[in-house]
C-alpha positions in Angstrom: 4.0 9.4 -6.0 1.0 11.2 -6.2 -2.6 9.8 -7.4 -2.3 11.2 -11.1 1.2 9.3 -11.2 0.1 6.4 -9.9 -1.8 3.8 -11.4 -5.5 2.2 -10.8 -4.0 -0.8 -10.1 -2.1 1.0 -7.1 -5.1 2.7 -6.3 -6.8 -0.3 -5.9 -4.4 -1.8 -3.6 -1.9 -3.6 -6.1 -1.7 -7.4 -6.2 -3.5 -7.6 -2.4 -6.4 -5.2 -3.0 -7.1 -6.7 -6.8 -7.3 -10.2 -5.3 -9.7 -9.0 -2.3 -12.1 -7.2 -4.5 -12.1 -10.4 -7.1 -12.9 -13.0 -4.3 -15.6 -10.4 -2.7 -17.2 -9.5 -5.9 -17.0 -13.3 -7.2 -19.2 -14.2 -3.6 -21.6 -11.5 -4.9 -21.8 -12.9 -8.7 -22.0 -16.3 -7.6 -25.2 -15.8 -4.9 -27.4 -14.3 -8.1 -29.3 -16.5 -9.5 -29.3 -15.1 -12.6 -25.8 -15.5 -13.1 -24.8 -18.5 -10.7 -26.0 -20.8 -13.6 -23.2 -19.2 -15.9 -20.2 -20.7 -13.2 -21.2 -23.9 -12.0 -18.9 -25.4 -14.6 -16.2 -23.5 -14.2 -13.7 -24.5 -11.7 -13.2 -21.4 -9.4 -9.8 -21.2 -8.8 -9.0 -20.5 -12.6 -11.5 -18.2 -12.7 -10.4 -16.4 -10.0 -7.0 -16.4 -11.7 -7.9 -15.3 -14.8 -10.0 -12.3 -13.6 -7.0 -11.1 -11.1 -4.7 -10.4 -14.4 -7.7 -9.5 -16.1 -8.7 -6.6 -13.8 -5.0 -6.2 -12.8 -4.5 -5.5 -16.8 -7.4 -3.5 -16.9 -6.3 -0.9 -13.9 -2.6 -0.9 -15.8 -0.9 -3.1 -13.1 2.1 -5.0 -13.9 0.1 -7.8 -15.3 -0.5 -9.4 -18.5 -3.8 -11.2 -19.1 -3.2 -15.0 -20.4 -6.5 -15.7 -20.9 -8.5 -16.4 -24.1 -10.0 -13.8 -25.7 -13.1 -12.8 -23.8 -15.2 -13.3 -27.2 -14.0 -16.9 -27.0 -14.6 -17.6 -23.4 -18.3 -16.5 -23.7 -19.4 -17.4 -26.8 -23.0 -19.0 -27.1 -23.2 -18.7 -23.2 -26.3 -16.6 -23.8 -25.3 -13.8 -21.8 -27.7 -11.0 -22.0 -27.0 -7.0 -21.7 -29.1 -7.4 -18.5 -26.7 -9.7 -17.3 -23.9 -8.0 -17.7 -25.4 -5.2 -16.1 -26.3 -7.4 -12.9 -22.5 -8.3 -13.0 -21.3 -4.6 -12.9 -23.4 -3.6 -10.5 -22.1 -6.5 -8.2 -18.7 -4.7 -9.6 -19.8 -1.3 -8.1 -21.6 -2.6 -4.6 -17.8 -4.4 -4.2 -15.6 -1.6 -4.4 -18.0 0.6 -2.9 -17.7 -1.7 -0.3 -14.1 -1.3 -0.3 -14.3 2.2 0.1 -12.9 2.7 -3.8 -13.4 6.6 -4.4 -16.5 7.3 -6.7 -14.0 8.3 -9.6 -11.8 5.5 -9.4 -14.9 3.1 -9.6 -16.2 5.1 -12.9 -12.9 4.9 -14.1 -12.8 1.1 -13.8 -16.7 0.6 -15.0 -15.8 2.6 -18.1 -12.8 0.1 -19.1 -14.8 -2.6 -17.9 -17.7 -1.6 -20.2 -14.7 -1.2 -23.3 -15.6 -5.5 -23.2 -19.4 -5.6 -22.8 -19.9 -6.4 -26.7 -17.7 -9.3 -26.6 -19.0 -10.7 -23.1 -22.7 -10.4 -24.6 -21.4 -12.1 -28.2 -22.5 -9.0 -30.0 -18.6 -8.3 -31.6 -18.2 -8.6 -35.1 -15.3 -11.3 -34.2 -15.7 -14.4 -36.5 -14.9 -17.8 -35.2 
């Protein structure tokens, strides 16, 4: 199977290389300051659940997030556009880090950035 036939998610490394990159980048998210403050009540093991189907579903693996919807799980946690930037630029160092092809990473950022509205509460979704 060529690149073009395969999938991000395959790309990436499937299952194995998904999980590597979430516990690596989650190291890097979690020694910031700015956004430690947003975990430290959020038991990590979930977390690190939920965002290996989410970036598994994201890069068209063979998973299905189960998680809330993201405009749920961060609402009126005062997440700013800043900090979402910080958190994808912890995204990028990681799988630059894991030697992730310039494209792929773009790729990723770009369906990553699809959620930014709802991360940072400014959706129109009620509730």
């Amino acid at each position: 199977m060529s690149d073009e036939e395969s999938s991000l998610y395959d790309r990436m490394g499937g299952e194995e290389g998904i999980s590597a990159m979430v516990d690596d980048f989650y190291a890097r998210v979690l020694a910031n300051p700015n956004l430690e403050p947003f975990f430290r009540n959020v038991p990590l093991d979930r977390l690190h659940r939920m965002q290996r189907e989410f970036f598994g579903a994201a890069t068209d693996g063979p998973v299905v997030y189960s998680g809330k919807p993201l405009s749920h799980v961060h609402r009126n946690l005062g997440i700013t556009r800043r900090h979402f930037q910080q958190f994808t630029e912890h995204l990028i160092e990681t799988l630059q880090e894991k030697g992730i092809d310039e494209n792929e990473i773009l790729n990723l950022i770009s369906r990553i950035n699809v959620y930014a509205d709802e991360i940072i509460g400014e959706s129109n979704v009620d509730g």
